[in-house]
N, C-alpha and C positions, 0 to 999 in steps of 0.2 A: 420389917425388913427395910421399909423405906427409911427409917431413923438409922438402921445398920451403914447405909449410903452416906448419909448426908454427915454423920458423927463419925471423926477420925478415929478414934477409939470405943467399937462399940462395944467391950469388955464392961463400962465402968459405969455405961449406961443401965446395960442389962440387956440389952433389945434381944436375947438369945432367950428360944423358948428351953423351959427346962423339961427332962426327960426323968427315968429313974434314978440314975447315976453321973447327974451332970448336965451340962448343957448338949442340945442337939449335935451330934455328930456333923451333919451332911454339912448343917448352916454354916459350923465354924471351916468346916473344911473348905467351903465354898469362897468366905469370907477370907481366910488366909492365903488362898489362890488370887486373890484381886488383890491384895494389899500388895503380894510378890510381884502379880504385874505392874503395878504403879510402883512401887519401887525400882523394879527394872528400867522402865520409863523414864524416870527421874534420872539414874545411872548413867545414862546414855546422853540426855540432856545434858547433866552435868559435864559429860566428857567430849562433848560435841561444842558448851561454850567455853571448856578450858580450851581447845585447842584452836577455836576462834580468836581467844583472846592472848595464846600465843604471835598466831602469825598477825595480829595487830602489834601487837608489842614488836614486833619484828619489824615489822610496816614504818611503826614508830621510830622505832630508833636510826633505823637508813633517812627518813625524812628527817631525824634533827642533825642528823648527823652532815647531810647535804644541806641544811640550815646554815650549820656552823662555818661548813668550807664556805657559801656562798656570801658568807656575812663578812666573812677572813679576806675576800677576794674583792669586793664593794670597799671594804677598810680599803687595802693599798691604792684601789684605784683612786677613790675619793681623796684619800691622803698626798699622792703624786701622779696628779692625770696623764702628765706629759713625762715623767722620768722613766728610768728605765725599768724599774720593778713592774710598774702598768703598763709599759709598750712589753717586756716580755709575757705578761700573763694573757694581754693582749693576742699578742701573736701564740701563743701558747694556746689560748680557745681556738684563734683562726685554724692552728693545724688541723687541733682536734676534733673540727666541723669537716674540713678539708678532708681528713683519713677516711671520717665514718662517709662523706658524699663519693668518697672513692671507692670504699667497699663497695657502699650501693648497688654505682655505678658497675665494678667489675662484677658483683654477684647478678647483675641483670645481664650484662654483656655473654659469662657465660651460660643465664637460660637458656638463651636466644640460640648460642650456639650450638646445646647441646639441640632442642628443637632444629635447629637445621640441619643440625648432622644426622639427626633420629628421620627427619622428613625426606633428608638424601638416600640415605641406608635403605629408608622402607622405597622409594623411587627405583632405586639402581635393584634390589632387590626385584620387585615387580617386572624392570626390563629383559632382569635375566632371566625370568620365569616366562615371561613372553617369546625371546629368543628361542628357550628351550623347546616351548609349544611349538612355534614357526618352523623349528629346525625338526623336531619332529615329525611335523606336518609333512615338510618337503621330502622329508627319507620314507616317508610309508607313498606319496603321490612318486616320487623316483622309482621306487620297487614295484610297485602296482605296473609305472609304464615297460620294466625290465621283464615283469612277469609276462604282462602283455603282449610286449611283442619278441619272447622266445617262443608263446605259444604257437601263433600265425607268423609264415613265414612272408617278408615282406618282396610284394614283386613292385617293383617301379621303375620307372625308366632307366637307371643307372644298370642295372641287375638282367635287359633287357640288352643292349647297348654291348655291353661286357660277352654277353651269349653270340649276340652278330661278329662282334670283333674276334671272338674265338672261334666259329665256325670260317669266316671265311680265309687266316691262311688256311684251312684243309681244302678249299675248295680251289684255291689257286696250286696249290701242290700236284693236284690231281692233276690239270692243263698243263698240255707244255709248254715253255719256257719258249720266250722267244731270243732269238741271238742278239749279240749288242755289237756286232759289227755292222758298219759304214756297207751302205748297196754301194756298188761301183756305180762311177755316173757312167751313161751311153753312150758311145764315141760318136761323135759327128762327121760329116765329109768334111774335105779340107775345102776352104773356098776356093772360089778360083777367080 
């Protein structure tokens, strides 16, 4: 069995014991289940570096491709430093550094913004939730003190005051009234 292993084709060897009618059943069976796995193996391999060697080739061809533009773009400058084909291709990179530093830049500005709004929202959030507890709060201590004091009736000096002040016109009613005529004055002797 070890020669079965080690020899790719163990048919031509022999290495299968024989039986009445041919070679061992189990062995060959055993042996054509490992070949199918190693083949499978291989299958897989194979299409794991075809598709490697796709996106190389892919890889490939954008890198000569940005070769050729780069080598195109070197030519004019070299050719005319100062004309105007190299001041526009010139300025033609400056934009296009300038655009992408501006994405950047806005694609950062709005992070930040959306974090402050998101930091505002959950703030303003929280204070209305706070407010609603506080206001809650005061309506259940407000009604406790409504409850409070329907139960017990409140005596204090106002409610005291108010009792005298209503008892005593009855008690001047009762007295009689005195007049609001002028006493005559006394008459004097006359000098002499």
């Amino acid at each position: 069995m070890a020669e079965a292993e080690a020899s790719p084709n163990p048919t031509k060897s022999g290495t299968f014991t024989t039986v009445f009618r041919g070679y061992d059943q189990v062995q060959v069976d055993e042996h054509l289940k490992k070949l199918s796995d190693r083949l499978d193996r291989t299958a897989r391999s194979r299409d794991d570096a075809t598709a490697s060697v796709a996106d190389l080739t892919k890889a490939l061809g954008h890198a000569q491709q940005e070769l050729v533009e780069t080598k195109a773009a070197l030519t004019r400058m070299a050719e005319e430093p100062t004309g105007p084909a190299a001041m526009s291709e010139r300025v033609k990179t400056m934009m296009k550094l300038a655009e992408e530093e501006i994405d950047e830049l806005r694609k950062k500005a709005e992070e930040e913004a959306a974090a402050t709004r998101s930091a505002a929202d959950a703030y303003s959030e929280k204070t209305r939730e706070d407010a609603r507890t506080e206001a809650a709060r005061l309506a259940d201590e407000a009604k406790a003190e409504r409850t409070r004091s329907t139960r017990r009736p409140r005596r204090c000096a106002p409610t005291r005051r108010r009792r005298r002040r209503t008892r005593s016109p009855r008690t001047r009613r009762s007295r009689p009234r005195r007049s609001r005529r002028p006493r005559p004055m006394p008459r004097r002797p006359p000098r002499s």
